[in-house]
C-alpha positions, 0 to 999 in steps of 0.5 A, spaced: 569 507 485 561 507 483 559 512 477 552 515 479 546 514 475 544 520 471 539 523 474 537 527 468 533 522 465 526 523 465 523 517 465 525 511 469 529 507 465 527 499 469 522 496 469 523 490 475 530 488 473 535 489 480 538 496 481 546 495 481 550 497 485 553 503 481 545 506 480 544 505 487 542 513 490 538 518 495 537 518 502 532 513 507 529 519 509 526 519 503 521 514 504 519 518 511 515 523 506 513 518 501 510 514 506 507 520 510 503 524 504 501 518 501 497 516 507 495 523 508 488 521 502 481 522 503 479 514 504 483 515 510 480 522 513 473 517 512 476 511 515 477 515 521 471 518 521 469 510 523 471 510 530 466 514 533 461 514 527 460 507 527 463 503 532 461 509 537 468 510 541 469 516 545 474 521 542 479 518 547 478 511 546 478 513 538 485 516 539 488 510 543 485 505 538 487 509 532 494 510 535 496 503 537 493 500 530 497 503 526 502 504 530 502 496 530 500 495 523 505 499 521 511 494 523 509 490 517 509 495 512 516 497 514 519 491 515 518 490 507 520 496 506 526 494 509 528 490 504 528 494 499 536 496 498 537 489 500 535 486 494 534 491 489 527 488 487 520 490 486 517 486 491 513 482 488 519 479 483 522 477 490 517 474 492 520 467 488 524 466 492 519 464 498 514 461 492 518 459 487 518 462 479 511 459 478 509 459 485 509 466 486 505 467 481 497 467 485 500 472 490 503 476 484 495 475 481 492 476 486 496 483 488 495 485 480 487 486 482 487 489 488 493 494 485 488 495 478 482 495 482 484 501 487 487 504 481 480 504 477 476 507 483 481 512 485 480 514 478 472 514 479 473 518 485 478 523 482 473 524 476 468 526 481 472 531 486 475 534 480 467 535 477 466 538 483 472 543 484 470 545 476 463 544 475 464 546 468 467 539 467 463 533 465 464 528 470 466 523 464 472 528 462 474 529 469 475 521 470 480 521 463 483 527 465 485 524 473 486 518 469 491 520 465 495 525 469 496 519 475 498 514 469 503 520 466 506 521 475 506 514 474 510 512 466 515 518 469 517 513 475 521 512 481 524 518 483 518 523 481 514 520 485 519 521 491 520 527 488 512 529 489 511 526 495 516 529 499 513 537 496 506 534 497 509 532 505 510 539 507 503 541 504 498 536 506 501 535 512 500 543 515 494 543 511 491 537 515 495 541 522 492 548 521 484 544 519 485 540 526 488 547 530 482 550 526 477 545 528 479 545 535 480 552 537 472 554 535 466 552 541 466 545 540 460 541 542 458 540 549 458 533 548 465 533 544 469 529 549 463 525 553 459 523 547 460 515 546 464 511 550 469 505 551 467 499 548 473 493 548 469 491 541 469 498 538 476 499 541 479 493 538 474 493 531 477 500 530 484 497 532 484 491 526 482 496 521 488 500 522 493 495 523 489 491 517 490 500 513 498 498 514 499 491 512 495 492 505 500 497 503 506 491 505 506 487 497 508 494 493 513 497 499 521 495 497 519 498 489 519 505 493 526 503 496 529 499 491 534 504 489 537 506 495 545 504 497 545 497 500 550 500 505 544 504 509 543 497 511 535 496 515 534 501 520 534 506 517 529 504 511 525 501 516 525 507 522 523 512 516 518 508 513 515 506 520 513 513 522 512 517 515 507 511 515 504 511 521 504 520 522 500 520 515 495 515 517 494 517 523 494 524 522 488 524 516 484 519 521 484 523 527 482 529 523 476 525 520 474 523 527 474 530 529 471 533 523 465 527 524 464 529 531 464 536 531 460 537 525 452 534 526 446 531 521 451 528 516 454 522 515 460 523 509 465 525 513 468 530 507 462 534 509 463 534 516 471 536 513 468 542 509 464 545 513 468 544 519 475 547 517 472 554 514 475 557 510 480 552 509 475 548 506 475 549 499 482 549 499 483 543 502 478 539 498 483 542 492 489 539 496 486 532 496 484 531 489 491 533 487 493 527 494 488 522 490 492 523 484 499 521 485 497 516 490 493 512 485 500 513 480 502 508 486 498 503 485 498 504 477 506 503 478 505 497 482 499 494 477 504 495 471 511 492 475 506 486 477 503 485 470 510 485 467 512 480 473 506 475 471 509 475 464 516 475 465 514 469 469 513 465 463 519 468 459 526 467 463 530 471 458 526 477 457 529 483 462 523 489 459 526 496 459 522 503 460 518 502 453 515 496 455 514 499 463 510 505 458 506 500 454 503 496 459 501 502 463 497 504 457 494 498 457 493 499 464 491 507 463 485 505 457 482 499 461 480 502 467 477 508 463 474 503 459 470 500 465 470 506 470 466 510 464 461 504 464 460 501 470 454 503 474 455 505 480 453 499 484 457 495 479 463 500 483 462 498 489 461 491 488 468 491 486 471 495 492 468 489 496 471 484 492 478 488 493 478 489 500 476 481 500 482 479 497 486 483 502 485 478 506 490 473 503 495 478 504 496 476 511 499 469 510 503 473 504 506 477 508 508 473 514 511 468 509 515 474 506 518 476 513 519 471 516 524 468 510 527 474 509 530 476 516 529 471 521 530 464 515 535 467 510 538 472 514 537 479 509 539 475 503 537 472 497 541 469 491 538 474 486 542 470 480 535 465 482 529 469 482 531 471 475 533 464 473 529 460 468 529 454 473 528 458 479 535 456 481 535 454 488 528 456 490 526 453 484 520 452 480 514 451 486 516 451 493 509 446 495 510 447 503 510 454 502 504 454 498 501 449 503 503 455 509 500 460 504 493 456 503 493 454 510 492 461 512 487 463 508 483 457 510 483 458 517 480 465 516 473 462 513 470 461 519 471 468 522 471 471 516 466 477 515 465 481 508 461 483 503 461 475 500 461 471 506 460 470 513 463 466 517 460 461 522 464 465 528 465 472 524 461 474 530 465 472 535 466 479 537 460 483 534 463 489 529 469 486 528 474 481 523 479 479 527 480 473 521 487 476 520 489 475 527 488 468 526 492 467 520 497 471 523 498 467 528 498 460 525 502 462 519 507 465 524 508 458 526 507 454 521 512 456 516 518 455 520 515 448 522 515 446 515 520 450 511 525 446 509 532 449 506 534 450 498 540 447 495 547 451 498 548 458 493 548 457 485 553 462 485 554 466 491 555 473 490 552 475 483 547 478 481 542 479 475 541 488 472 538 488 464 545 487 462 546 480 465 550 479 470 553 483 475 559 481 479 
């Protein structure tokens, strides 16, 4: 019989050490309301707007194009999550045993600066709807305040921000619910429904930024699972997770492209939300500043796990406990305040581009670690490798897996379109990226062709916690 963890600990005490089974705890369920709030932001309320904004759709070409993207997208991301409970990991530490130890450390790299750069303009926003709410309060100071109080949700772990979550899901999600019936019950344009029109290329634009929404979610979705019993097995985490995810998402972007097309002369979609909602307004500006805040402490906590993973990489013996998870979170917090607080705001959106660019070389990351986890592996990892100093039998770099991963970022170039570079095919359908179906698809075959099967188990049925080895 399995003691219980103490729950009355207040800050986590892991970092990105495996979950034993005595300390394993909670309900699948709990990822629906994870995954639901945290979906349910500001950026995904303006990202909706696009639909019919940008690529001109009618409201119910949008919908479909919204439903099916997300509802597409949201297999990968659930699939990650799935894995949670198996391995007891963080995602990116599992990740070695698709690259080897130090094979994984460029997705490991990778994802660690998309993580920060989300997290540092996530603090500039806040800084700004924060002054907004409290005009009273400078801009700078409000940055600080957003800042601290995301690192501090984040320092605190695992269970506080399930715990937050599941309150915020309730809150957000009838907020949302009431601003739509709001919107939708007051004369509506005589146009609402006719303006714009169906067009494949805005369908399928809109369609891929979903799905694409989705998968950029997928290198930090088992460190939210990682604690539940082995014993709820795959669908449970995977189903929950799906349909919070997909629910949240499409709620906030259905609720941005209704308050676009009902609200004239504006281009931000905050605006339109503002002044279409009524007196709601006010309140749900509130509500999304406090959203923007406890999602941001998610991408705080997967930048930490993530640096932590990149230097334990070079340093075997070393398992960091929750004084270390607290340092680099500090290091973190002070960096990013440092270069929200001094750059400009062209230097900001610049790197935003650079982020949503280095999203791309998820796609054959992700892939790769699906592909090998259920279908090559069969749902299980010999933990003992991941952590060993050799890397075990996956060991130290998995050079096949390198080539897939290459390969498949290689194949977007030419039908690449960002703010760095466009490719020779980028308009092959005019308004849309379709690189990542490309990648897609030829990592999906690649890797099974070239994979070839680590040596039998090191020592088949044990596994590594911050104690050492636990049978």
């Amino acid at each position: 019989m399995h003691s219980q963890p103490d729950q009355t600990t207040l800050i986590e005490d892991k970092s990105i050490d495996y979950v034993p089974a005595n300390e394993r705890h909670g309900h699948a369920r709990s990822l629906f309301t994870l995954w639901f709030c945290t979906n349910i932001a500001p950026l995904a309320v303006v990202t909706g707007a696009i639909a019919t904004h940008t690529f001109h759709l009618n409201v119910l070409s949008a919908l479909t194009a919204i439903i099916a993207g997300h509802l597409f997208g949201g297999i990968f991301l659930a699939l990650t999550s799935a894995q949670g409970p198996q391995v007891g990991i963080p995602q990116m530490v599992q990740s070695r045993a698709q690259f080897g130890r130090y094979g994984s450390l460029l997705v490991i790299v990778f994802t660690t600066v998309i993580y920060l750069g989300f997290f540092i303009s996530n603090i500039t926003l806040s800084g700004k709807v924060i002054n907004n709410v409290i005009p009273a309060l400078e801009i700078r100071s409000a940055t600080i305040i957003g800042a601290i109080v995301a690192t501090l949700i984040g320092v605190i772990g695992y269970n506080f921000i399930h715990k937050i979550n599941k309150v915020g899901a309730w809150i957000m999600g009838s907020a949302l619910l009431l601003g739509l019936w709001l919107m939708l019950t007051q004369p509506l344009p005589a146009d609402f429904w006719q303006r714009g029109s169906f067009s494949l290329t805005g369908w399928f634009a809109t369609f891929c930024i979903c799905a694409v929404w989705q998968v950029s979610f997928s290198p930090y979705t088992s460190d939210y699972s990682r604690y539940l019993p082995k014993s709820v097995g795959i669908f449970q985490p995977f189903i929950y997770t799906y349909l919070g995810a997909c629910c949240g998402t499409i709620l906030a972007f259905v609720f941005g492209m209704v308050a676009v097309n009902l609200v004239g002369g504006t281009d931000d979609a905050m605006v339109a939300v503002r002044q279409a909602t009524g007196w709601l307004g006010p309140i749900l500006m509130v509500l999304f500043l406090v959203n923007i805040i406890c999602h941001n402490s998610m991408n705080l906590y997967g930048a930490v796990l993530s640096l932590i993973t990149s230097v334990q990489t070079f340093m075997p013996q070393w398992l960091p406990n929750a004084r270390i998870r607290i340092l680099f979170s500090l290091l973190v917090l002070v960096s990013s305040v440092l270069v929200a607080l001094v750059a400009s705001a062209n230097f900001v959106q610049v790197f935003l581009n650079l982020i949503f660019a280095l999203i791309s070389v998820l796609i054959p990351w992700c892939m790769i670690n699906l592909i090998d986890f259920y279908l090559i592996n069969r749902q299980r990892y010999d933990t003992e490798s991941i952590f060993s100093a050799d890397g075990g039998r996956y060991g130290l770099i998995n050079r096949r897996a390198l080539l897939v991963y290459f390969g498949g970022i290689v194949v977007q170039l030419p039908f690449v379109d960002n703010a760095f570079f466009a490719g020779p095919y980028a308009n092959l359908l005019p308004g849309t990226d379709i690189s990542w179906v490309i990648s897609l698809v030829v990592t999906a075959i690649a890797y099974p062709l070239l994979y070839r099967k680590p040596p039998a188990w090191t020592a088949k049925g044990m596994r590594v916690n911050a104690n050492g080895i636990d049978r």
